[in-house]
N, C-alpha and C positions, 0 to 999 in steps of 0.2 A: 353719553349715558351717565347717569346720576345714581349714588350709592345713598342717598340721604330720604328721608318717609316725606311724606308733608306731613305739618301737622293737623289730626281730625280736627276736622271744622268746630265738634262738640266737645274738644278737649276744653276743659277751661284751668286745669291745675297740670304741673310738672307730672302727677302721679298719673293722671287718665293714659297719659302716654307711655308706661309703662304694660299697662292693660293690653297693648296692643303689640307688642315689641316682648319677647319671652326672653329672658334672660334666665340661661343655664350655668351656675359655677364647678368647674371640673375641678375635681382634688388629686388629678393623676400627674399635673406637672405644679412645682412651686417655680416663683410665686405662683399665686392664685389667676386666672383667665376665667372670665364670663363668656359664654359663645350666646350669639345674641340672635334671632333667628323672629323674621315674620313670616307668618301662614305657611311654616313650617322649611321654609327657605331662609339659610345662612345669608346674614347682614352683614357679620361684623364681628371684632372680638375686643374684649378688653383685658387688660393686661395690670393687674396690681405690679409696681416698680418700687421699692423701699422708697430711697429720695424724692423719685418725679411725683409718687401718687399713683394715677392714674393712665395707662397711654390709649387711644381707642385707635382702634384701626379697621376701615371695611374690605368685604371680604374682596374688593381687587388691592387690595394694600395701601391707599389712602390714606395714612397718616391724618386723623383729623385734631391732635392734639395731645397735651398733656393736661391733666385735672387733679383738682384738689380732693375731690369726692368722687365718688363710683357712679351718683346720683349724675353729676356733675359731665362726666364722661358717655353716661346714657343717653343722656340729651343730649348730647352731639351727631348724636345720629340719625334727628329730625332737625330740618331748615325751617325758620321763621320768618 
């Protein structure tokens, strides 16, 4: 089982994919965490880190990396 979208076939920019993937920022823990959620089911989170950036993780714990951007990090959450 697979925690990553495909990408829509009529995506043609980084942004279209966002349209499709809702990203929520909570301000209840620092740093800052995005919960990232399609069609209304938990994906994934992301995690601001002072040094690393960005860490994304889905929601079975996945580790998919560290980013320089938020942007950057979101998109790791679709395979190409």
């Amino acid at each position: 089982m697979t925690d990553l979208l495909d990408t829509p076939e009529s995506a043609t920019t980084p942004s279209a994919h966002r349209q499709e993937l809702d990203w929520i920022v909570t301000d209840v823990v620092a740093p800052a965490v995005w919960i990232g959620r399609y069609q209304g089911t938990f994906v994934g989170m992301i995690e601001e880190r002072d040094l690393e950036g960005y860490t994304a993780t889905t929601r079975l714990g996945r580790g998919l990396g560290n980013f320089e951007t938020l942007e950057a990090a979101q998109e790791a959450f679709y395979r190409r």
